[in-house]
C-alpha positions, 0 to 999 in steps of 0.5 A: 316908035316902039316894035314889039313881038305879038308873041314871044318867039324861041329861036334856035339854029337848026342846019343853018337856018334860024327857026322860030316859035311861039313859046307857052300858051302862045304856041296855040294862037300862033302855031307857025314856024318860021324860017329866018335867015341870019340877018332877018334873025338879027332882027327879029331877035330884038323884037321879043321885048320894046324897043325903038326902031332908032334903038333897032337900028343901032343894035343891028348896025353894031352887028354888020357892015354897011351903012345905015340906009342899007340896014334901014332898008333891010329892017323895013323888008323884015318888018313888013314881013313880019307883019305880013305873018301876023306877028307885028 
């Protein structure tokens, strides 16, 4: 299964929080901002071109510690809420 990005997001660190926006003309159909937090940033930083979930799992994976049930787990509760903010 291939996960992408409705729209393209710019995310920089800000006091130790990742924020996220929609770039260009896309900044006026999805003109929340969102807050991550470092894991959920590894994620969703991934996801502004197609890719794989498998794909999304071994890049996360490469980044921290655990096994791959726990960074499953963890992708899924990004995934859903990203979802849930209408950007999936």
């Amino acid at each position: 299964m291939t996960i992408q990005l409705k729209y393209p997001i710019f995310f920089k660190r800000v006091n130790g929080t990742w924020m996220g926006i929609a770039m260009g003309e896309h900044a006026r159909e999805y003109s929340n901002m969102l807050r991550l937090n470092d894991m959920s940033y590894d994620v969703a930083k991934h996801l502004n071109e197609p890719i794989e979930r498998e794909e999304l799992t071994r890049r996360v994976m490469a980044e921290y510690e655990g096994s791959e049930g726990e960074v499953n787990q963890t992708i899924e509760q990004v995934l859903k809420q990203l979802r849930e903010a209408g950007l999936l």
